[in-house]
C-alpha positions, 0 to 999 in steps of 0.5 A, spaced: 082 409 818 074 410 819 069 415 821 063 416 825 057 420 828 054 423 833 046 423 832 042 428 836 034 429 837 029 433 841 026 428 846 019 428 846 020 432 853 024 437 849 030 434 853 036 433 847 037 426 845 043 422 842 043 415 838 047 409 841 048 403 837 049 395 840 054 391 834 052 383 836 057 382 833 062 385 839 056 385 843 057 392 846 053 398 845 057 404 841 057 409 836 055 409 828 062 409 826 066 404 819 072 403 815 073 408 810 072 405 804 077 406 798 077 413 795 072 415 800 073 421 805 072 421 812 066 426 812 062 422 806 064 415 810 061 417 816 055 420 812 054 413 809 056 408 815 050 412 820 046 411 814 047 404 813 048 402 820 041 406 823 037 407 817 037 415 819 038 421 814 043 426 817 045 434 816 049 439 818 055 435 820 061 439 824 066 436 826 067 433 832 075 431 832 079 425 832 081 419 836 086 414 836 087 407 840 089 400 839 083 395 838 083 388 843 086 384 837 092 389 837 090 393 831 091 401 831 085 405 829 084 412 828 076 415 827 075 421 825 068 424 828 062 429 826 056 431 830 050 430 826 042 433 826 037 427 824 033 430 819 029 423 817 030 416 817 028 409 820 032 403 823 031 397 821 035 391 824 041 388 820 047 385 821 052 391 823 047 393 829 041 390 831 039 395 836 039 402 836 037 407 843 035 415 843 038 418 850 039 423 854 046 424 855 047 420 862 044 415 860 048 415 854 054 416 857 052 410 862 050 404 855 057 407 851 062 402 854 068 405 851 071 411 855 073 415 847 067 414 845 064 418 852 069 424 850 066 424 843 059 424 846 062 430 851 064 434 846 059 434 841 053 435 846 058 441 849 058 444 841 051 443 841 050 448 846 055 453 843 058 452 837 064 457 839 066 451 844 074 450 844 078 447 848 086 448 847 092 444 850 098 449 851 103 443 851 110 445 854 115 441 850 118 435 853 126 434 856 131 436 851 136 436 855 141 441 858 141 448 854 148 449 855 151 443 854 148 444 847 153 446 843 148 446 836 143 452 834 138 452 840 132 451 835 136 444 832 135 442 840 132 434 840 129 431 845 133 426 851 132 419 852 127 422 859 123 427 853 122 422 848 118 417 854 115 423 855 112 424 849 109 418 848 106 419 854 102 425 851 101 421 845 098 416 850 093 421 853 091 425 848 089 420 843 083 418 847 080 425 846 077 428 840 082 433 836 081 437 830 088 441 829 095 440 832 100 446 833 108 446 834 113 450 834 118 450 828 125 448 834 125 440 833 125 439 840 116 441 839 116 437 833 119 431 836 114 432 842 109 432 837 110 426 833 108 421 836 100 424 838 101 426 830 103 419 829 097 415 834 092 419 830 094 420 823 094 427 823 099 433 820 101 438 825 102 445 823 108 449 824 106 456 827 110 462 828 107 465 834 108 458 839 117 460 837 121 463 842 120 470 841 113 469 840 108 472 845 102 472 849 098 476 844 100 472 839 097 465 842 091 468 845 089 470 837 091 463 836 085 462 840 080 466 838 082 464 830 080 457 834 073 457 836 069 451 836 076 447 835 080 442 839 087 443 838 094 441 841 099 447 841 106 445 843 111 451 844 116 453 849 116 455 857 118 462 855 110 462 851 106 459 856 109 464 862 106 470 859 101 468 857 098 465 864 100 471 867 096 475 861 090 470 862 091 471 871 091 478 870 085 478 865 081 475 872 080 467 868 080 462 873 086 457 873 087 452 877 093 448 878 100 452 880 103 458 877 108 451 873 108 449 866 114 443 867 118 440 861 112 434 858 106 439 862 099 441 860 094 447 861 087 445 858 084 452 857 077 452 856 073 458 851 067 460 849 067 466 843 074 465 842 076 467 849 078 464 855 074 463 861 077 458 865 083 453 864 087 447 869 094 444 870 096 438 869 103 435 870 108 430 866 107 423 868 116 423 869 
């Protein structure tokens, strides 16, 4: 478990400016970022790593989302990150980082070599222009079968053997981006979709009403609005997505993709002031 930060500046030339730092040890050029020391909060540890690896006094953190992956070793890690103004400080080489760099976002994204650490810098750059910034993934639950051959209470409906590889697909492409809240609906065939997203980056889903059968389009849509400045998963049902694409089309947002929202699929909808703006299709991988 470890944390991080994402320092911005104003350039000299006014252009806004973010901190990359190369780790001799790795030979690469990252992110501030540590371990978590024992009995220490993800925030106060990203406060303590910036200071200790750049020598730079930071406020004003908002939280940037979570990611998960697995190190060259094998080892799976999970860092919690925070976007942060430099308000004094001076780095002097030491033996966590030996080089520090101010750039504008290009170049940034071109001396990061790690495609995670790009998408934080994405999103904490997007948050620095508006602070209302959300992005949601609507997640329609994987396979879980056919209804009628379910004999139990449709909510108790698990996920079948092609559902389950479907979630850990998910899983897969979700932890790379940075993540502040995970939603489900209560039936277990979402909380199972969920789990192993909930697993790769160690953090608790919540169960909300509105995403069941017999929620509707309002109900999400004010998820939304409540989620300003967030990134959050929402995993629910077919019978949800549908009226509430039809709501977003009818209101003139632009969706790009197919009138679809398989088993295992993804809408990624983008808002600004806790409404939509724009959103686009992304299908199951099986």
């Amino acid at each position: 478990m470890a944390a991080g930060g994402v320092l911005h500046r104003d350039g000299d030339d006014g252009e806004r400016e973010f901190l990359v730092v190369h780790r001799p040890r790795y030979d690469d050029w990252s992110l501030p970022k540590g371990k978590l020391n024992r009995r220490e909060g993800f925030l106060e540890a990203a406060l303590r790593e910036v200071r200790e690896e750049t020598g730079i006094q930071a406020n004003r953190p908002v939280e940037v989302g979570s990611v998960g992956y697995q190190t060259d070793a094998g080892n799976r890690k999970v860092v919690r990150w925070w976007h942060m103004e430099m308000v004094g400080g001076r780095f002097r080489p030491n033996r966590e980082v030996d080089d520090i760099a101010w750039l504008p976002r290009r170049k940034a994204d071109k001396r990061l070599q790690y495609a995670n650490d790009r998408k934080v810098l994405e999103r904490a750059d997007a948050l620095t222009d508006d602070p209302t910034y959300s992005k949601i993934y609507l997640v329609r639950h994987a396979h879980s079968g056919v209804k009628s051959q379910w004999k139990g209470k449709d909510r108790k409906r698990p996920l079948d053997r092609r559902g389950r590889k479907q979630a850990i697909d998910l899983a897969v492409r979700f932890r790379a981006h940075p993540l502040s809240r995970i939603f489900s609906s209560d039936s277990q065939r979402c909380v199972q979709t969920a789990r192993p997203l909930v697993n790769a980056i160690r953090m608790p889903d919540t169960l909300d009403k509105r995403l069941r059968i017999g929620g509707d389009a309002d109900g999400v849509l004010g998820m939304i609005e409540e989620l300003q400045g967030e990134s959050a998963v929402m995993v629910t049902h077919g019978e949800i997505i549908e009226p509430v694409l039809k709501k977003l089309r009818k209101g003139g947002v632009d969706l790009e993709g197919p009138k679809e929202w398989k088993k295992g699929s993804v809408w990624v909808l983008e808002a600004r002031d806790g409404a939509v703006r724009s959103g686009h299709y992304v299908p199951p991988k099986r």
